[in-house]
C-alpha positions, -999 to +999 in steps of 0.1 A: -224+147+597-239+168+568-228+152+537-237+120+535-229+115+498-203+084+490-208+073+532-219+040+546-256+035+560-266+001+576-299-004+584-320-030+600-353-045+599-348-025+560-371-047+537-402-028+547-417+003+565-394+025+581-367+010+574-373+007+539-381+049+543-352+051+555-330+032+533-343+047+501-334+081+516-302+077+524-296+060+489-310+097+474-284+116+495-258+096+474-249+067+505-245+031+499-268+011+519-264-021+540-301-033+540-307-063+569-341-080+573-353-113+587-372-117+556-347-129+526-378-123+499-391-091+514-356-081+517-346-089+483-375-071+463-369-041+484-330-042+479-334-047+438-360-017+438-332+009+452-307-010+425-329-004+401-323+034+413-291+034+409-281+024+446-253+005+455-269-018+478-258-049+500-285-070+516-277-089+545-305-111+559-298-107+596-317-120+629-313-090+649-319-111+683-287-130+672-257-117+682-234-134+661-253-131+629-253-089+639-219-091+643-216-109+610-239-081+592-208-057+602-183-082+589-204-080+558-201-043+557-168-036+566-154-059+539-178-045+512-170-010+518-143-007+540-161+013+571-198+020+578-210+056+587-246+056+601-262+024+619-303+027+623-310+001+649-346+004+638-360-037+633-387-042+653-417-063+664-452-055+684-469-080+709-496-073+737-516-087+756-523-084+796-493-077+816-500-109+838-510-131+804-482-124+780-457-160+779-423-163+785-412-173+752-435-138+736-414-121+762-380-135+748-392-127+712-393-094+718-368-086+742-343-106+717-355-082+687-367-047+703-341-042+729-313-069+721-313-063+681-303-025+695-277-037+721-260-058+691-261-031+667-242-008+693-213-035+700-210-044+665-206-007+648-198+020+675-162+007+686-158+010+647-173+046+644-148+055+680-123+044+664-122+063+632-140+093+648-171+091+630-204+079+630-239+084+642-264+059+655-300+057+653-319+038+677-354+028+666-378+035+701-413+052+697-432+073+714-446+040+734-410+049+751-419+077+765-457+066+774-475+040+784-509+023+784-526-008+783-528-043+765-490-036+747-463-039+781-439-056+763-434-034+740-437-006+761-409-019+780-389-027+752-393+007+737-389+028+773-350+005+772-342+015+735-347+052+750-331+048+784-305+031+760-295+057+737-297+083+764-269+066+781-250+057+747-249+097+739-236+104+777-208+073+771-195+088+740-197+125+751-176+116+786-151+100+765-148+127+743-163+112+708-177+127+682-200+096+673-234+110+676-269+095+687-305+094+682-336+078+690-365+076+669-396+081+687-428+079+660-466+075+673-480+064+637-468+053+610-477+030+580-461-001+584-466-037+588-460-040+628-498-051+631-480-080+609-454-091+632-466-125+639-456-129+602-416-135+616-425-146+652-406-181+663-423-215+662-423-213+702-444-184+703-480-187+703-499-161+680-502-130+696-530-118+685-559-146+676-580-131+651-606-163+655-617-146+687-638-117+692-613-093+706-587-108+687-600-097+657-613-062+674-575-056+682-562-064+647-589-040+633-581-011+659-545-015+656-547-016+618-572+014+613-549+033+637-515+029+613-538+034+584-539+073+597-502+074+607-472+091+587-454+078+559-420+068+567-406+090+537-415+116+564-399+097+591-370+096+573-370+133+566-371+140+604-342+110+607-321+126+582-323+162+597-312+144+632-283+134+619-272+164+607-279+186+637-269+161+659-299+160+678-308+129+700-344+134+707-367+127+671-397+130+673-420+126+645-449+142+661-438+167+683-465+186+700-489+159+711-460+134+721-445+160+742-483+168+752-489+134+767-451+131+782-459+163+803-494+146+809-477+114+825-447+135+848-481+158+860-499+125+871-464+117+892-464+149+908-500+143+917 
C-alpha cells in the first residue's frame, strides 16, 4: 500500500500519544481516520483538533478489552465509509510490580487491553481486509517484546504475545495467499502518558503504582524521567508509515540498540 490518500485508517487507544502520532499522520497523507479511545474527553479534543485540520474524522470511544464494543468500532467504520484500509492495534496500558506480587484482577486488566484489544482488532477488521484484498495491520508491541527485565512481567508478557501474535498473523495470511500485510511496532521510548495508565484502570484494580510510598514514588519518577528522553510519536509514525509501504513486519523505532540487546538476550541462551 503506497497511497494512502482517500483510504480508511482505524486506530486505537487514538486520543493521546502514539496513537494520536499516528492518527494525525495518516490524516496528512489525505486518509480518513477512525479514532477509538477509552477516554470520551481525551478522545474528543484530540478528534476536533485533526477536524480542525481538515480531517474527516470519526471517534469511536471503544474498550479495547471488550469484544463486542471492538466489534462495534468496525460496524462504526464500515457504515461510515464503506470499508477500512489500515487497523493500528496500538491501545495500551503499563503495570508492574514483582512477578509473584502482581493480582489477578491487574493481570486481567492488562491481558484484556494489551493482548486481547489486539486479538479483537484482528477478528473484527482482517476477514474484511481478506476479503476485499486489501489491508495492512499494525500491531502495537515494544521492544519490552523482544526483552525482558524486572518489576514490569505483565507487560513484558503482554507485549512478547502482541509480537509472537503478529508473527503468526503475517505467516496466516501469506499461507493463504493474501495480500493483507502486517506489522508490529516495537518502540523503547517514547513520550506518552503510559506512566498514566492507572488514569483508565477498573475499579477492581488496586493502583499500581502507590506514589504515597517510597518506591512508589521512586518508580513513578524513574519511569517518567525515562519517557521524558524518549521519541516523539510524530517520529513513530514516520517509521509506521514507511512499514506500511514496504510491507515490512519488523518496526523498530530504535534500531541498533534494540537489536543490540535482542542479540544480548539469545548470547546469554547460548551460554
Amino acid at each position: 500500500m503506497e497511497d494512502f490518500r482517500d483510504k480508511v485508517a482505524v486506530v486505537t487507544g487514538a486520543a493521546s500519544g502514539i496513537g494520536f502520532g499516528l492518527s494525525r499522520r495518516f490524516a496528512a497523507e489525505g486518509m480518513k481516520v477512525v479514532m477509538a479511545d477509552v477516554e470520551e474527553p481525551a478522545l474528543k479534543s484530540a478528534a476536533d483538533e485533526l477536524e480542525g485540520d481538515g480531517a474527516d474524522v470519526l471517534a469511536v470511544v471503544t474498550d479495547v478489552s471488550d469484544h463486542d464494543a471492538v466489534h462495534a468500532l468496525a460496524a462504526k467504520t464500515f457504515d461510515r465509509f464503506g470499508t477500512a484500509h489500515i487497523v493500528c492495534n496500538n491501545a495500551g496500558i503499563g503495570t508492574g510490580g514483582l512477578a509473584w506480587e502482581v493480582s489477578e484482577a491487574q493481570w486481567r486488566w492488562i491481558l484484556g487491553v494489551n493482548l486481547m484489544g489486539v486479538v479483537h482488532g484482528i477478528q473484527a477488521f482482517v476477514p474484511k481486509f481478506v476479503e476485499q484484498g486489501e489491508g495492512h495491520v499494525v500491531n502495537t508491541a515494544s521492544a519490552a517484546g523482544l526483552l525482558t527485565g524486572p518489576g514490569m512481567s505483565p507487560y513484558y508478557a503482554t507485549k512478547h504475545a502482541v509480537v509472537a501474535l503478529s508473527e503468526s498473523l503475517a505467516a496466516d495470511l501469506l499461507v493463504t495467499g493474501s495480500n493483507v500485510g502486517v506489522s508490529v511496532l516495537c518502540p523503547m521510548w517514547v513520550k506518552t502518558r503510559i506512566a498514566e495508565s492507572d488514569r483508565n484502570r477498573p475499579a477492581d484494580v488496586a493502583t499500581v503504582v502507590d506514589e504515597s510510598t517510597p518506591d512508589g514514588a521512586t518508580m513513578r519518577q524513574m519511569m517518567q524521567s525515562m519517557i521524558a528522553t524518549g521519541i516523539e510519536p510524530s517520529e513513530v509514525a514516520d517509521h509506521v508509515v514507511d512499514a506500511i509501504r514496504s510491507n515490512r513486519l519488523y518496526v523498530l523505532t530504535h534500531r541498533a540498540p534494540t537489536i543490540d540487546a535482542v542479540r544480548e538476550r539469545f548470547a546469554r541462551m547460548e551460554g
